[in-house]
C-alpha positions as CSV (number, residue, x, y, z in Angstrom):
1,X,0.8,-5.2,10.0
2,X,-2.5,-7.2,10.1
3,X,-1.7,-11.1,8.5
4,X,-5.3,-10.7,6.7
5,X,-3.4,-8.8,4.0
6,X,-2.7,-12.3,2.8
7,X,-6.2,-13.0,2.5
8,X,-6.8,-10.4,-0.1
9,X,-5.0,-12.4,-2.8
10,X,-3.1,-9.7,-4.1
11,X,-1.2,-9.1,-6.2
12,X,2.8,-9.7,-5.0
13,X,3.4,-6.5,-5.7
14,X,0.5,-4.9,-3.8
15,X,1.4,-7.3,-0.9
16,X,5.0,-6.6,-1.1
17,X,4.0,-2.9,-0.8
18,X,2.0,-3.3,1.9
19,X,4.3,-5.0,3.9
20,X,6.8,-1.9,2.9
21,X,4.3,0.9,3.3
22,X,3.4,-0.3,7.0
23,X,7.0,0.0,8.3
24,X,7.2,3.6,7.1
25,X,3.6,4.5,8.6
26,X,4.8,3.1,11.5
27,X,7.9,5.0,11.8
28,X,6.2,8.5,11.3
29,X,7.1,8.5,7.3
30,X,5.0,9.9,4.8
31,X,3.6,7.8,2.5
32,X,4.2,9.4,-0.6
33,X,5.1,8.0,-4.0
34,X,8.9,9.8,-3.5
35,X,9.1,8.4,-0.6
36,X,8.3,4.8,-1.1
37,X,10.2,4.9,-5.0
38,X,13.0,5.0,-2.0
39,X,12.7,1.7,-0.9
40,X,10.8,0.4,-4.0
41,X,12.9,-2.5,-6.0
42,X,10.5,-2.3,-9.1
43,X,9.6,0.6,-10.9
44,X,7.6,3.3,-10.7
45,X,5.1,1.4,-12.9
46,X,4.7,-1.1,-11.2
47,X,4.8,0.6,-7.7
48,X,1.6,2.6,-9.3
49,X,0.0,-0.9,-10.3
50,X,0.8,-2.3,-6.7
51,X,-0.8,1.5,-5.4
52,X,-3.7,1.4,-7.5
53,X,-4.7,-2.4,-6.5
54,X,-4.6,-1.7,-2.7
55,X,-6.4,1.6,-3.0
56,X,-9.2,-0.2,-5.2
57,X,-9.1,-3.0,-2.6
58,X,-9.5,0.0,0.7
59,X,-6.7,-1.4,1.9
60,X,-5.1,2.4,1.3
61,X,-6.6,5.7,1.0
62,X,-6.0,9.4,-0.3
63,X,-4.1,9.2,-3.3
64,X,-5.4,11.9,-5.0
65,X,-3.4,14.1,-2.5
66,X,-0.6,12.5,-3.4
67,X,-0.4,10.7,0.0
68,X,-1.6,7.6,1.2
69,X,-2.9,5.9,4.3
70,X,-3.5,2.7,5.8
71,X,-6.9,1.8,6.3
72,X,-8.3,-0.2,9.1
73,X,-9.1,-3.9,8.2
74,X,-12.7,-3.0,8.9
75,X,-12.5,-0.6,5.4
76,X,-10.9,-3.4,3.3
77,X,-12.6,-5.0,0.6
78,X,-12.1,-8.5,1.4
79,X,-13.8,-10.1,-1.7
């Protein structure tokens, strides 16, 4: 997890998801919506909002396959 997430000011949501969504990388998961609806404790709206903010943001990547993936800090629009 890189700390400069927090310097994004996201959303809590797209920060909370972060936080989840590197775990899972980490652990060999796919990053899929299924698979993080698992640990999710919103719903699936708001899991897309959080999605949609950190992909506009390059913190993630490759949605339209239906699978994301964490970007290096160096892609991020830190604005």
């Amino acid at each position: 997890m890189d700390q400069r997430i927090f310097e994004l000011n996201l959303s809590v949501e797209a920060t909370s998801l972060y936080l989840l969504m590197v775990p899972l990388s980490d652990s060999g998961a796919i990053l899929d919506r299924p698979t993080m609806l698992k640990f999710w404790n919103s719903g699936p709206e708001e899991l897309d909002r959080a999605l949609a903010e950190l992909e506009e943001r390059g913190v993630i990547s490759g949605g339209r396959q239906g699978r994301w993936h964490i970007q290096p800090v160096g892609n991020w629009r830190m604005e």
